[in-house]
N, C-alpha and C positions, 0 to 999 in steps of 0.2 A: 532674361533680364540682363542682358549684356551692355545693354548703351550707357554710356555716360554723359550727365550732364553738370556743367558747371553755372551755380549760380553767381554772380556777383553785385554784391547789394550794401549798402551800408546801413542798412535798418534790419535791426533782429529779426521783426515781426516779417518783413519782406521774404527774407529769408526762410523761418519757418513755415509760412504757408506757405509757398514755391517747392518747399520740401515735401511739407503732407502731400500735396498736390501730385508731386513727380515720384515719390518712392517704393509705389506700388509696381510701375511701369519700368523706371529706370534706376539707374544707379545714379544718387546724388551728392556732389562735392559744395558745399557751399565758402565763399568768402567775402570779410563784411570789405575788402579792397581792391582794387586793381592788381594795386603791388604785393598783396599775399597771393593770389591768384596766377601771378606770372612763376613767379620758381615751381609752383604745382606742376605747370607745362612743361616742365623740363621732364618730370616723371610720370605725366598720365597724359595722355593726348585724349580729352572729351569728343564727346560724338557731336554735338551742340554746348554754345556759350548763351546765359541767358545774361546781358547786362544794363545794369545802369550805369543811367549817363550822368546823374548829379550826385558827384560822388567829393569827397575832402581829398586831398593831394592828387593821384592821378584819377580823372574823369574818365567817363565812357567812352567818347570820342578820342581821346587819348591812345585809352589802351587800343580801342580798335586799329588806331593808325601802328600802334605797334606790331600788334597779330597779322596786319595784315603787309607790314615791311617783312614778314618772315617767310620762309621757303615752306620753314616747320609746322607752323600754325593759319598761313594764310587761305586755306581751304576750309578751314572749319568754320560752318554756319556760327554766325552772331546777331542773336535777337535781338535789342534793347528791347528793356523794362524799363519803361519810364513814366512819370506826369508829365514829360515834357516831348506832348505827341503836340506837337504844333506843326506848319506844315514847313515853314522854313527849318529844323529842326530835323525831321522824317527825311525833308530832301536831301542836306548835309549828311543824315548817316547813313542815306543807301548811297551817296557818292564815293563815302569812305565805305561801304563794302555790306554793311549790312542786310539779311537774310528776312528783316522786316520788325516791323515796331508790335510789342505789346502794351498797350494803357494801363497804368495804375489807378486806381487799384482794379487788380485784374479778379476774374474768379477761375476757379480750381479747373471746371470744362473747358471755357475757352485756352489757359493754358495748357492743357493737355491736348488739346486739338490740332493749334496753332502749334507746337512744336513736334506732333506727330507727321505734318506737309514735312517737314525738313529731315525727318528721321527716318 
């Protein structure tokens, strides 16, 4: 149980089942922001990013465009978690980089499945 994943969510509950879900399998870091989430990187390089995109000060789309201006960070897979699977939406975050959309509210199998393809 080596792999790490980072959740990024700004709903408790999101996070908590994200956590049940993933802590059997992997190691998990949870944070309810973008920006608590960013100085993490500086000290843990995750295996996979699970993020949301409707988020208070920096959003999904955001921080992805950050991760992926970086040498450091731009290889690491980035899911979005989000209700905002709409198709214009999907299309802007795999332009900006992302590994693929999961739906809110998700359940515990398909997110274990869908972040096992990328693990």
């Amino acid at each position: 149980m080596g792999k790490i994943i980072f959740v990024v969510d700004d709903s408790v509950t999101n996070l908590t089942l994200a956590e049940e879900a993933l802590a059997d399998s992997f190691n998990v870091l949870t944070f309810s922001s973008a920006e608590k989430m960013l100085p993490a990187l500086q000290k843990i390089t995750p295996d996979l990013i699970l993020l949301d995109i409707e988020m208070p000060g920096m959003n999904g789309f955001e921080a992805m465009t950050h991760l992926k201006a970086s040498d450091l960070y731009s290889k690491i897979p980035v899911i979005f978690l989000t209700a905002m699977n709409d198709e214009a939406n999907e299309t802007f975050g795999i332009e900006l980089g992302a590994a693929g959309f999961i739906a809110k509210p998700f359940s515990a199998p398909e997110l274990l499945s869908r972040i096992q393809t990328f693990i």
